[in-house]
N, C-alpha and C positions, 0 to 999 in steps of 0.2 A: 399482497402488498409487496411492494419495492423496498430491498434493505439495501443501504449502501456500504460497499464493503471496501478498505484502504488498502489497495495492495503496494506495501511497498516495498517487497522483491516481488518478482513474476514467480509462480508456479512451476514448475517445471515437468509436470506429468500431464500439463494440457494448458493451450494457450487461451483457455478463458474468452474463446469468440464468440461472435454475436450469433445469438441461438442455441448456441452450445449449452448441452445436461452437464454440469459438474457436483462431484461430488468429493465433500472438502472439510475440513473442522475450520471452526471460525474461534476468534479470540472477540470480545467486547470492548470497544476503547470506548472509556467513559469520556478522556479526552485527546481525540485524536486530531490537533492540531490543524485543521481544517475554517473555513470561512464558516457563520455561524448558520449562514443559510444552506450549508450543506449536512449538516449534522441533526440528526433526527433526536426530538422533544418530546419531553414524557411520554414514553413510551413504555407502556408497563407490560410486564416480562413476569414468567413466572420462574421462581430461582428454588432449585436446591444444593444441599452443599457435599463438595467432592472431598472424599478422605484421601490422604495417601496410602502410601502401602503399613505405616503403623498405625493406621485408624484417626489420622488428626485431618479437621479440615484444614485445604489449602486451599480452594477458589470456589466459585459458585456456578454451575450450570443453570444460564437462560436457557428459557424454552420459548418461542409464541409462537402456536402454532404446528409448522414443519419445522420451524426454525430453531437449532440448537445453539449456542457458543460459551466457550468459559472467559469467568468474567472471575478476575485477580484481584485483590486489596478486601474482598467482605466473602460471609462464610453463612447467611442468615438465607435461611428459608422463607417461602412465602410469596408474595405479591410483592412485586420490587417497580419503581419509576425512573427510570433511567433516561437520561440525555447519552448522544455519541454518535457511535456506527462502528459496523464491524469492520474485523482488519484478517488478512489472512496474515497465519504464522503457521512459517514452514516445518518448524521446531512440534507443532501438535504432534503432526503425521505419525512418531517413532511413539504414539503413548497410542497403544492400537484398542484400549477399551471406552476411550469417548467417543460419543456417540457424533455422526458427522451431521451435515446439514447439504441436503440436495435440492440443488434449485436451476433456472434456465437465464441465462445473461441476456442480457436484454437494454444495455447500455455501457460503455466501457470508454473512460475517458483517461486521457491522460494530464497529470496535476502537474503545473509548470509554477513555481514560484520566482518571484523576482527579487533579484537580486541587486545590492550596491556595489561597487569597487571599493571597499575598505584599504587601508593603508598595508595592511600583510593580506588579509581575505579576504572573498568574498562574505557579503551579510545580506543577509536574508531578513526582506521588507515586509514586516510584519503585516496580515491582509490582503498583502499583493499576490493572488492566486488568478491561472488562468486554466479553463479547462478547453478540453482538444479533441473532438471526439475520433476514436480512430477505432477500426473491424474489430482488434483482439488485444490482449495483454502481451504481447513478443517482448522481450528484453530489449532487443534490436531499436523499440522505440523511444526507451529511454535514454538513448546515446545523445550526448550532447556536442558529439566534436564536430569541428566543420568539415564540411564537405572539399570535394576536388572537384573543379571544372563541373558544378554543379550537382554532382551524382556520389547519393549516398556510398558514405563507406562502406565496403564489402562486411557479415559478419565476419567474416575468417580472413581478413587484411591484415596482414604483416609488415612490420618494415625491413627496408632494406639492410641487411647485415651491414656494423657498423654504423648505421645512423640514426639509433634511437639512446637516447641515455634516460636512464633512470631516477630522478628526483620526487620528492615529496612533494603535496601540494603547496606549502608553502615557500619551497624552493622556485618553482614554477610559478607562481603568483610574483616573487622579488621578482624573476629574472623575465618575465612579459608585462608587469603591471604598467607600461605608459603603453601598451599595443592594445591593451583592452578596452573594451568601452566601458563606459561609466556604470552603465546597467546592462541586464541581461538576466533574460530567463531561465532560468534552468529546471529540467523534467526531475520530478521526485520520485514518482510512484503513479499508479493507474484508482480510479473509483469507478466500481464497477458496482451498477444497478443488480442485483439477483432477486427473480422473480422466483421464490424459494414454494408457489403453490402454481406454479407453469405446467405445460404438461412436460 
C-alpha cells in the first residue's frame, strides 16, 4: 500500500527521491489540512500506548503492517479507524527509542496553495490546492521568489552588500501590495507516496 506522507519541512539526511530507501519516524495527522481526496479513509491501524519517561501515556503508536508512526491527542489500545495521512516531524529523530518506518518513494509532489491579496496579507483559498510532480523533496523547490532573466535563483545567491534591507512580512506586503497580483500560488510543503512494503 501507498501512505501518503506531508512533508512540510524537507528532511535533511536525504532528499526523499524517486526510488529512494528512506528510513524515518513518521507522526499521524488525523487532520492534515490537505484536499479530501488526498487523505486517506478508514483506515484502521493497530494502536498501542507510549509512556513517558514517568510511566504516564502520552501518544499512541500505529502500526499496519511495516508501517509504524505516533499519533498525539488518544492513549487507547487496540483496533483504531483513522482518517489523515502521515506528516514527517523532524523533531521525532532526537527521541532514538521509537521505532521508524522504512519504505521506497515512489511519488513526490509538491503542494502549491492559492492565494488572495488581502489588505495587509496574503490569505489562503481554502480548497485551492495544486499538486506538481517533481524527482525529490530539495528545499530549493520550495522557493517561491522570482526568478532573473529566466533562471532560477542560485541556492547560495547573495545580495549585493548594501542592498538588501531587512523587514517583516508584513512590512513587505504594505510596501509592494499594488506590484502584486491579485492571486498567486504559493509552495507549502511536498506529499510524497511511500511504498513502506517496496523492496
Amino acid at each position: 500500500m501507498l501512505w501518503p506522507v506531508l512533508l512540510d519541512t524537507a528532511p535533511r539526511e536525504t532528499l526523499w527521491a524517486l526510488s529512494e530507501r528512506v528510513s524515518t519516524r513518521l507522526r499521524w495527522l488525523d487532520d492534515p489540512d490537505l484536499p479530501d481526496d488526498l487523505v486517506l479513509h478508514r483506515v484502521v491501524v493497530r494502536a498501542s500506548t507510549l509512556l513517558d519517561f514517568d510511566g504516564h501515556p502520552w501518544a499512541q503508536l500505529v502500526e499496519a503492517g511495516d508501517l509504524r508512526a505516533i499519533r498525539g491527542g488518544d492513549h487507547r489500545a487496540g483496533d483504531v479507524t483513522l482518517d489523515g495521512c502521515l506528516g514527517f516531524d523532524a523533531s521525532l529523530g532526537v527521541l532514538g527509542d521509537l521505532p521508524v518506518t522504512v519504505g521506497v518513494v515512489r511519488r513526490v509532489r509538491v503542494v502549491h496553495d492559492l492565494h488572495d491579496r488581502g489588505t495587509s496579507e496574503w490569505i489562503r483559498r481554502p480548497g485551492a490546492v495544486r499538486l506538481t510532480d517533481v524527482p525529490d523533496a530539495c528545499p530549493t523547490r520550495l522557493r517561491d521568489e522570482p526568478s532573473f532573466d529566466g533562471e532560477p535563483v542560485p541556492y547560495d545567491w547573495e545580495p549585493e552588500p548594501g542592498t538588501m534591507q531587512f523587514m517583516s512580512p508584513e512590512e513587505y506586503f504594505q510596501l509592494a501590495r499594488d506590484r502584486l497580483p491579485a492571486e498567486q500560488w504559493q509552495a507549502r510543503g511536498f506529499l510524497v507516496d511511500l511504498d513502506v512494503t517496496g523492496p
